[in-house]
N, C-alpha and C positions, 0 to 999 in steps of 0.2 A: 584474494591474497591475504596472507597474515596480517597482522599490522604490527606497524613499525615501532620499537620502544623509547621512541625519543623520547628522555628528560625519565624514563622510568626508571628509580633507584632500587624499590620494589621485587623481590623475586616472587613473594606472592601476588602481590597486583601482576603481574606481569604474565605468569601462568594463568592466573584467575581472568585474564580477560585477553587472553587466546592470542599474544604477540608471540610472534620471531623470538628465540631464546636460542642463544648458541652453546650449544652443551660443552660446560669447561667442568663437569661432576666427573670427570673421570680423574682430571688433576684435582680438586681437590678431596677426592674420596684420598685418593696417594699421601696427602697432604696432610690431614687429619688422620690418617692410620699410620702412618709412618716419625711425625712428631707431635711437640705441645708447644711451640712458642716460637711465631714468625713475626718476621717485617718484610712487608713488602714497598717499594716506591716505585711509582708512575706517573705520568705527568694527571694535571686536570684533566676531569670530565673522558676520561680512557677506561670505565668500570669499575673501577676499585669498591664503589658505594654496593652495587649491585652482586660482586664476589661476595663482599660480608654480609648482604643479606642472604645470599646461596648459603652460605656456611650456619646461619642463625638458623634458616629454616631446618637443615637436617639434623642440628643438634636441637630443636624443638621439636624434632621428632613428626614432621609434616610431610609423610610421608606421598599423600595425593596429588602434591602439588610436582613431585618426581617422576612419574608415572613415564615413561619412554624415553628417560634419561638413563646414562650408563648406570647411576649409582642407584639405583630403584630397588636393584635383587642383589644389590653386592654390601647394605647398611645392616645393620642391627636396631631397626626402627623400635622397638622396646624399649628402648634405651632413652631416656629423654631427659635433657641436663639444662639447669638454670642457667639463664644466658645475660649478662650485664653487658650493656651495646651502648657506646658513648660515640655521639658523632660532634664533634669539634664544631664543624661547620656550622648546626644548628643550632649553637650558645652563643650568647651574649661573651665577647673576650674584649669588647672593646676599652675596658680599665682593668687592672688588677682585681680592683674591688666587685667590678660588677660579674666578672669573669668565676671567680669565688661563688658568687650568692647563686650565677646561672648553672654552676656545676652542683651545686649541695641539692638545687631544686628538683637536677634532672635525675641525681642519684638517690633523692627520696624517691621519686614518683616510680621509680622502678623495684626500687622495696616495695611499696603499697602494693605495686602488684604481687607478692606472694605474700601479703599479710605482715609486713615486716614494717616495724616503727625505727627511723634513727634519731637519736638523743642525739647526737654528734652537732656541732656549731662549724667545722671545719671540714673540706672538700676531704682532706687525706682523712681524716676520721673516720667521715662516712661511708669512705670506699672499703679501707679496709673491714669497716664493722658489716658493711653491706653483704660482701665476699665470705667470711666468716659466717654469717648468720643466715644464706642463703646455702651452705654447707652443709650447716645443722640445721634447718629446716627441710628440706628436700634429700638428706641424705647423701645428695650426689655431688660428684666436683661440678666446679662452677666452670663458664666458658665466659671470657670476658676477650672480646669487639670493640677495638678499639679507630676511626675512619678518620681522616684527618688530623692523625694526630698532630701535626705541625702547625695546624692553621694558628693556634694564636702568637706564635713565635715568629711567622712569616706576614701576618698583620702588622708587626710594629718592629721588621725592622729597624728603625731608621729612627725613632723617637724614643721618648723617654721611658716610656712604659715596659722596654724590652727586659733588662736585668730584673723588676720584680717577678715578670709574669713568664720569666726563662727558670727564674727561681721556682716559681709554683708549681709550674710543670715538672721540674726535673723530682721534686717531693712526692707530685701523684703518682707518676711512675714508679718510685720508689716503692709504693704498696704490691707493685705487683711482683716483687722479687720476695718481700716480706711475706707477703700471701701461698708463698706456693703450694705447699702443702695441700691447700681448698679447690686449689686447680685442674681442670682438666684439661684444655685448648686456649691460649693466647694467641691473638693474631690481631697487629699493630701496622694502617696503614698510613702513607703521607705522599707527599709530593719531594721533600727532601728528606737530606739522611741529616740530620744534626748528630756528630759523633762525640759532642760531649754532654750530650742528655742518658740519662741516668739506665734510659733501657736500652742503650747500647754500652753504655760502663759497669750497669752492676748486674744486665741479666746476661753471663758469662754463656747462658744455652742458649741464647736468641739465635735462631736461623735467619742469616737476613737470604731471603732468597730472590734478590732482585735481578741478579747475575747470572743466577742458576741456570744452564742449558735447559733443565727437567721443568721450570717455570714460566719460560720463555712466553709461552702464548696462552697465559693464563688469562688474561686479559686482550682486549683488540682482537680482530679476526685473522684468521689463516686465509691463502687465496683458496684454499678447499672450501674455507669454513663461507668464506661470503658466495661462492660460486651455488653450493649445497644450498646453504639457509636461504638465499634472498634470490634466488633465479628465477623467479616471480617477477620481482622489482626488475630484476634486470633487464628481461626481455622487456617491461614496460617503459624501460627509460629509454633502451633504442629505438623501440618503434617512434616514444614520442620527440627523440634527439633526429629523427633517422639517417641513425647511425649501424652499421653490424654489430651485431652480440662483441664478433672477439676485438672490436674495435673499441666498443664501449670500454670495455675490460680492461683494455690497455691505459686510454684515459685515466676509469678511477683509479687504475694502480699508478699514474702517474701524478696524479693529484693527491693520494690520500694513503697511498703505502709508503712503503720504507721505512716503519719503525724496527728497530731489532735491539733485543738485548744478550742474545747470544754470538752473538755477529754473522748470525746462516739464517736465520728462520725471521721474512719479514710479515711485518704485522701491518693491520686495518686501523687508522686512527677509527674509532666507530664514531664517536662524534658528528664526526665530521661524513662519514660515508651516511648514519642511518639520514641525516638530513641533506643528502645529495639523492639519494633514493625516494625521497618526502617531495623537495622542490624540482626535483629532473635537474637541475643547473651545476655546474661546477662553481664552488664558491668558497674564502676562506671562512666555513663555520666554525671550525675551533678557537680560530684564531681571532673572532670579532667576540668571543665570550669572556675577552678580557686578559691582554697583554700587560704583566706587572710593567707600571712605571718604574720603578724601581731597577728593572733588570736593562734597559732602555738607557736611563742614567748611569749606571754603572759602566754599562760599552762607550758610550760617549763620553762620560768624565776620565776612563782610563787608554781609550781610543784602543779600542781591540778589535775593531772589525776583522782583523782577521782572521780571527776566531769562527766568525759565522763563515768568513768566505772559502777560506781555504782550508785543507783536511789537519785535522790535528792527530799526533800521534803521544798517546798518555800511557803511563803506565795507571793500574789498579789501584793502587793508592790513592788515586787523583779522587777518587769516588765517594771517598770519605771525610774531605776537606773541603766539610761544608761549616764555616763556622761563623754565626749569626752579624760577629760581632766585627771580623775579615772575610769577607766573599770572597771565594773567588770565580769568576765569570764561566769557567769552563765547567766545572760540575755543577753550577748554577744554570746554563745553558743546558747542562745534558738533562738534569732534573725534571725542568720545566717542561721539557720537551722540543727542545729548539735545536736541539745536537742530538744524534743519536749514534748506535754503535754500527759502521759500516763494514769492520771488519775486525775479528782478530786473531791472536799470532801470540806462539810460546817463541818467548827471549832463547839465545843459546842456554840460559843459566835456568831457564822454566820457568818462569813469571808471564802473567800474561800482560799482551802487550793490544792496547786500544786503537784504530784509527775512528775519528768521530766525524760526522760530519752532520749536513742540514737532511732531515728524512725526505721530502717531499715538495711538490710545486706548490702546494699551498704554502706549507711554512714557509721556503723560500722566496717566493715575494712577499706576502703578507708584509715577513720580519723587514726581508728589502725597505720599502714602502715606510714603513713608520721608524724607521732607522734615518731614510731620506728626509721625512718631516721632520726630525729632530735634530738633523744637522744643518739641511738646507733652507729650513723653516719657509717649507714650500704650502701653500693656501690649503691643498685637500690631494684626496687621490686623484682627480679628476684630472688635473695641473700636471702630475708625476705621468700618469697614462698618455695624457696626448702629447708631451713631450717625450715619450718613449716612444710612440708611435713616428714620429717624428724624427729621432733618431737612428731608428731603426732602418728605415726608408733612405733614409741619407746613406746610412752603412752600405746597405746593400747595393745603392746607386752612385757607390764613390764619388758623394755630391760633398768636398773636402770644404769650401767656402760653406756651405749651410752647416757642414757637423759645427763647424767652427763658431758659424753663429748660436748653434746649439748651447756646444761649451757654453757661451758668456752667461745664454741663459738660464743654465745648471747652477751657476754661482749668481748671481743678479739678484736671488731674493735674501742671501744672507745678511743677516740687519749689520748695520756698520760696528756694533757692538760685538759683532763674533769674528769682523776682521782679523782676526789675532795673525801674528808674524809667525807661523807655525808651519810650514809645510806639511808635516804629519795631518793636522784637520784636511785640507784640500785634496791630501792623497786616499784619507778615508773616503770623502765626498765622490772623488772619482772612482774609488772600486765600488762602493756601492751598487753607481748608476751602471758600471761597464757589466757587474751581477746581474742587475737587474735586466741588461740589455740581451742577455740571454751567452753572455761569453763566461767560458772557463777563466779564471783569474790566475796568474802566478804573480806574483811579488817580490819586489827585493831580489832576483832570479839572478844568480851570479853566472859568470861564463867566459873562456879565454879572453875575452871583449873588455871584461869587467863588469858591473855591476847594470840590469834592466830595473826602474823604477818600477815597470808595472809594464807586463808580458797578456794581449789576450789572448785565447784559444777559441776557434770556432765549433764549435763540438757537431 
């Protein structure tokens, strides 16, 4: 069997040592002939790192490493343009200051490599002079790669360091509208959209194409694409689950599909699948790689579960109202990855119109789970599981004196400190757990009657 590219960011390592590679060169061969200047947003660890390495190599002109991919007889591999590739994630952003001196060193060291000296003392200096003078030196427009561009805005939200280093950022950006002329291919990725940074304000050509039907499954797997690529793995994971093929299949797709950004075509968290095909186990792996606290505090300090629980219906706009300094939860959930698009629909009037919801049984509990420790300030997962088990058992055995004893213990560990006289907390608490318990939620659910606190459905 091939081997599996966990953690490979790499499109050369990746060829170069004989992994699974899902061929997405045909969208961006589309990509690169057809424009000069994208943004793409997806959530973590869903490929984005490994697209821009795809796009480095063919405008490096590395042609060997294509060899049985679409784009192999359809490039103008003669052609070979300097490429200036900034990954966010790999610097130092932790101050202003230090943020500075890790960009100036990354954007020399990439001069050096064509022979090029920068005089420059400041990050925008350099870039521009960089750009410029890789121009005229090589003769060709330049290609500038840009991967995380959000990370160091999305590090500090919350403290003090945000307005200088939202400042510094929206400046570096700035060169790449100043520059264009030197340009061949921009392409600018993130986890969020911040819509008042400077390459969504002053580059007027930017394609953001994160919405786009045509980009849909530029990232993550098709159920073609993992059935195709990995049906190696997969016959291996039923024999050793012993499980059927089309059994298995159901599973992963119910643990690890349901991403969509066109609202028809759903996608493979790969994450999360290449290390389910690794361990044989169903497990939340994307989701133990690191849940912003942040996003966690903001649903409890504004009490929106039911945001995660129940389906939300947004218009288009909503997608762009990410702003550092007022979040708000719903395109901060879709961003992240924790909402995603279930369906959509033109308004009478033509505007599209979003329903969002949670993609997958992973994120679904996962999120469950550390939503519960953070209300019910319950010991561990262990605690939440055999008390689910627990009342599940009860449900099912209309055993009404144990649910009940259940209840007390759902609320029993919240410290006397959160007792707050709030009904709203208690009612979060409980759709949580009735989520987690495997039921359909309705809320608030009005009817001839009048008003249902909290409606379940047994799906």
């Amino acid at each position: 069997m091939k081997k599996l590219p966990i953690g490979t960011q790499s499109f050369e390592n990746l060829r170069e040592n004989d992994c699974i590679y899902v061929d997405k060169t045909e969208i961006v061969h589309r990509m690169i002939s057809e424009g000069r200047i994208y943004f793409l947003s997806r959530p973590r660890r869903f490929g984005k790192s490994l697209l821009l390495s795809t796009i480095e190599a063919i405008f490096r002109g590395q042609k060997e490493l294509f060899e049985g991919l679409y784009i192999y007889d359809k490039w103008d591999w003669s052609q070979q343009y300097p490429v200036v590739k900034i990954d966010w994630a790999g610097m130092d952003h932790s101050t202003p200051e230090r943020m500075e001196t890790s960009l100036v060193f990354n954007l020399k060291g990439i001069a050096q490599n064509y022979q090029i000296t920068l005089e420059a003392e400041y990050a925008i200096d350099c870039f521009g002079k960089l750009i410029e003078s890789l121009h005229t030196v090589t003769c060709k427009p330049v290609v500038v790669l840009i991967d995380e561009y959000d990370k160091p805005i999305t590090s500090h939200l919350f403290d003090s360091h945000l307005n200088p280093i939202r400042k510094t950022v929206h400046d570096f950006y700035q060169i790449i509208k100043s520059s264009d002329k030197y340009l061949k291919f921009v392409f600018l990725t993130g986890v969020s959209k911040f819509s008042g940074l400077s390459i969504f304000s002053a580059l007027n050509n930017l394609d953001d194409i994160t919405l786009q039907k045509e980009y849909a499954t530029v990232c993550g797997y098709t159920q073609e694409e993992l059935e195709r690529n990995f049906s190696e793995h997969i016959d291996s994971a039923a024999e050793y689950l012993k499980m059927t093929r089309e059994y298995l299949l159901e599973q992963i797709r119910y643990w690890y599909n349901g991403y969509t950004w066109d609202g028809k075509t759903a996608i493979y968290n790969p994450f999360s699948t290449l290390n389910f095909f690794k361990v044989q186990e169903f497990g939340g792996y994307w989701f133990r790689t690191g849940t912003p606290t942040f996003l966690i505090d903001i649903i409890q300090r504004r009490n929106s579960v039911n945001e995660i629980l129940t389906p939300i219906v947004a218009e288009e706009n909503i997608f762009d109202e990410y702003d550092p300094t007022n979040l708000n939860e719903v395109p901060l959930l879709f961003q992240t990855g924790y909402l995603t698009i279930k369906e959509k629909e033109l308004t009478p009037d033509g505007c599209a119109q979003y329903t969002l919801g949670v993609p997958n049984s992973e994120v679904n509990n996962a999120l469950l789970k550390c939503l519960l420790r953070s209300y019910g300030k319950y010991p561990n997962d262990l605690y939440i599981d055999k008390l689910r088990r627990t009342m599940q058992h009860q449900i099912t055995n209309f055993d009404e004196d144990g649910f009940a004893r259940s209840l007390g213990a759902m609320v029993a560990t919240v410290p006397y400190d959160l007792h707050i006289p709030q009904e709203a907390y208690y009612h979060s608490l409980m759709l949580i757990w009735m989520r987690l318990l495997g039921f359909k939620i309705h809320a608030e659910e009005h009817n001839d009657l009048g008003r249902s606190d909290l409606v379940w459905e047994q799906p």
